[in-house]
C-alpha positions as CSV (number, residue, x, y, z in Angstrom):
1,X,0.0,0.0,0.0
2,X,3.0,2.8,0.8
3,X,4.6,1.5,-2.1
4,X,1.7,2.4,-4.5
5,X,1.1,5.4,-2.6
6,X,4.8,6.6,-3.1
7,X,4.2,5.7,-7.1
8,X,1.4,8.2,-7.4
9,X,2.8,10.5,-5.5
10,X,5.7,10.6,-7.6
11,X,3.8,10.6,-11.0
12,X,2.0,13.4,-9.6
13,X,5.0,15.3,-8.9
14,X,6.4,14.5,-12.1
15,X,3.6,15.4,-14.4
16,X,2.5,18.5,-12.2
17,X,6.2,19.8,-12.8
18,X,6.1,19.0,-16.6
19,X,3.5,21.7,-17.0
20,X,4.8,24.5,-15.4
21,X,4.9,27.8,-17.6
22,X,8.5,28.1,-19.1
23,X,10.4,31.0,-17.6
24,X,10.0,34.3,-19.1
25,X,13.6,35.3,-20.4
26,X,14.5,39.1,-19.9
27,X,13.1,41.1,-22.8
28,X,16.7,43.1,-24.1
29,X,15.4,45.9,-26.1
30,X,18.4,47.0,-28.0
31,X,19.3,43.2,-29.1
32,X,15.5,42.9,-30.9
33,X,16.0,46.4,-32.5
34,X,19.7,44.8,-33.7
35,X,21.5,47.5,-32.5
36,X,25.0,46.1,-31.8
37,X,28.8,47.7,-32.4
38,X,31.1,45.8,-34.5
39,X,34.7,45.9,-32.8
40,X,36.5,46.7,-35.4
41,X,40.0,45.5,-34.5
42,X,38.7,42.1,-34.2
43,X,37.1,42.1,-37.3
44,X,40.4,42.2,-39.7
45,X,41.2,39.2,-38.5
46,X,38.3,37.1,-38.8
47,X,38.1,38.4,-42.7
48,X,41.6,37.9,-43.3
49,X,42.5,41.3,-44.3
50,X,46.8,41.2,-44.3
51,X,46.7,44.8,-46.7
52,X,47.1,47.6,-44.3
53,X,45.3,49.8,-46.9
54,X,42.5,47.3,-46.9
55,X,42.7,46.9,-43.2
56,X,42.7,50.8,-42.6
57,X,39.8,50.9,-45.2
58,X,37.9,48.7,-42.8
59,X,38.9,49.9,-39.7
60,X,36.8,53.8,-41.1
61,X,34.3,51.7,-42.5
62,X,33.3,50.1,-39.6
63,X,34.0,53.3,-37.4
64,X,31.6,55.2,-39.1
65,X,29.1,52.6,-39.3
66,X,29.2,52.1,-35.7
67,X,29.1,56.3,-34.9
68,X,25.9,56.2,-37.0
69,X,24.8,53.5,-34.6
70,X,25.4,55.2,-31.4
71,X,23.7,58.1,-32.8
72,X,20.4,55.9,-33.4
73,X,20.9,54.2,-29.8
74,X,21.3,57.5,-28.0
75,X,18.1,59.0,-29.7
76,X,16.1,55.7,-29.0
77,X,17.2,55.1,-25.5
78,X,14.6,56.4,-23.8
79,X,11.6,54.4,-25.7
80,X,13.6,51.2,-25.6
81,X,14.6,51.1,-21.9
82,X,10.6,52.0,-21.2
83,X,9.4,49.3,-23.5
84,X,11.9,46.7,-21.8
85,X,10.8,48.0,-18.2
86,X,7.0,47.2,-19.6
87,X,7.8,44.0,-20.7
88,X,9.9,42.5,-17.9
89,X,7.5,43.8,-15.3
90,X,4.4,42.4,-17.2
91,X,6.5,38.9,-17.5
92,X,4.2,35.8,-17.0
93,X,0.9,38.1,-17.6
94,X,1.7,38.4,-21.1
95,X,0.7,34.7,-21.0
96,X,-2.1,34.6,-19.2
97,X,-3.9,37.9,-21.0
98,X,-4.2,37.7,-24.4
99,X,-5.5,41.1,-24.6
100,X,-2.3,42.9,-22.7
101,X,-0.2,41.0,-24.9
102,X,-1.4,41.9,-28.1
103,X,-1.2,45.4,-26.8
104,X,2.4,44.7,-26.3
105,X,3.1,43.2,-29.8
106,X,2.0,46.6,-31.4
107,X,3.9,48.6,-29.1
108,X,6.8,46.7,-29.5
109,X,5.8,47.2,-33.4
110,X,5.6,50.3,-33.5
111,X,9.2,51.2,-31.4
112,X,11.3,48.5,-32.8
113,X,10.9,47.7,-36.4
114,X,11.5,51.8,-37.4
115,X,14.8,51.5,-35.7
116,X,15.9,47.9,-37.4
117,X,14.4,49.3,-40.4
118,X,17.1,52.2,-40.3
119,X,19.8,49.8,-39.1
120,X,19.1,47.4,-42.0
121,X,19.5,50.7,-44.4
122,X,22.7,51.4,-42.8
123,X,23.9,47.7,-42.8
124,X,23.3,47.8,-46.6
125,X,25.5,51.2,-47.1
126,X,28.5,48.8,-45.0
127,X,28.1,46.0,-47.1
128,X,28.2,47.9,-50.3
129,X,31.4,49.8,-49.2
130,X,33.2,46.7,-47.9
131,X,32.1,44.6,-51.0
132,X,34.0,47.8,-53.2
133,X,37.5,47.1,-51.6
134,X,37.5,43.2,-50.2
135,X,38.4,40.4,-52.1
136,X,34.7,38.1,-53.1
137,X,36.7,35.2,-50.5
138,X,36.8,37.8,-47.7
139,X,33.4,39.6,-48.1
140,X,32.0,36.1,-47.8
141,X,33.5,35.7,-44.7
142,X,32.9,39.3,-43.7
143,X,28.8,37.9,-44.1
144,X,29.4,34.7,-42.4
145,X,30.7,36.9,-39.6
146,X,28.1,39.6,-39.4
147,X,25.4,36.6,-39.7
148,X,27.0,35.1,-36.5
149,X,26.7,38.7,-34.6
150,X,23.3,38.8,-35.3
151,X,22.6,35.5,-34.0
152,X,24.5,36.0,-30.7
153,X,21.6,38.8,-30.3
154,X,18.5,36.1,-30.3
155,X,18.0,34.7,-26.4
156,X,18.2,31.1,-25.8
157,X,14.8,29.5,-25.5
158,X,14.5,28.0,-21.9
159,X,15.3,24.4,-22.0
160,X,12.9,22.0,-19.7
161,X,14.6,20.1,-17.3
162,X,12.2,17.5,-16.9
163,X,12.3,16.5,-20.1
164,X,13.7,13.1,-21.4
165,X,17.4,13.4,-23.3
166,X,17.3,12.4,-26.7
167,X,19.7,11.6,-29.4
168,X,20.7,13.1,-32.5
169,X,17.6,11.4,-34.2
170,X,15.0,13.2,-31.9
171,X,14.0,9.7,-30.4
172,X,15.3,7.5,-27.4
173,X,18.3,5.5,-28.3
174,X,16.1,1.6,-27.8
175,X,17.8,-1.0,-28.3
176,X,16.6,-5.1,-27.2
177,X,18.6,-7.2,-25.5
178,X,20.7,-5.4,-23.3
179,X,21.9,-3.2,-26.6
180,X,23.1,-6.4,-28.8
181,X,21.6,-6.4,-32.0
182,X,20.8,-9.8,-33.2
């Protein structure tokens, strides 16, 4: 009888824990609006510039594309750090009320996507200068590299701990007979 007890008590446990709400991840403002600063000492090197012409090319380059940046950030600061404050005080409600959240969703539409929309537009004007002096080998890897700073800027999604591991395949690694294979 304590045994069976203990069993559901456990299952209980197990499947009331497998349902909680996933944790609400803090809301970063100026990583959804892209706004990031390429260091530009750093970036030479990943491209494989070895010219010092080309490399003090890309040093301005990048210099004046992150001023123009800053400029953006400093003018938007005040409406981002508000919407982020909005959002990480709201947290779990934005699950719970549909209503609040879609409120949400159009402010964040209306703050964000006119300041990636400008980014974007200044992003182009970089690429188009870099591609004029870099070699087709090193603007590829000048796009690979950009691509990989932009995904730095997504959050992780909150992994479940309760969760079963699984393999490469997506499915649990069963094999009969103690793992032989006859």
């Amino acid at each position: 009888m304590k045994k069976v007890l203990i069993l559901c008590v456990l299952f209980t446990s197990y499947f009331a824990s497998g349902q909680e709400a996933p944790e609400f991840p803090k809301y970063n403002a100026k990583n959804q609006a892209n706004i990031f600063y390429y260091n530009f000492t750093e970036v030479p090197e990943e491209i494989k510039v070895k010219k010092a012409t080309t490399k003090s090319k890309t040093y301005n380059t990048l210099r004046l594309y992150n001023d123009k940046i800053k400029k953006i950030s400093f003018l938007n600061t005040p409406k981002l750090q508000e919407l982020e404050l909005t959002i990480n005080s709201l947290g779990k409600q934005l699950y719970t009320n549909r209503d609040l959240a879609e409120k949400v969703r159009k402010k964040v539409e209306t703050i964000i996507l006119p300041i990636r929309d400008s980014i974007e537009v200044h992003e182009k004007v970089l690429n188009d200068n870099l591609k004029s002096f870099l070699s087709k080998k090193q603007f590829k890897k000048w796009l690979k590299y950009q691509k990989a700073q932009k995904r730095k800027l997504v959050p992780e999604l909150p992994r479940n701990n309760n969760a079963p591991q699984q393999n490469m395949s997506g499915r649990r690694n069963r094999q009969g007979m103690g793992g032989r294979r006859y």
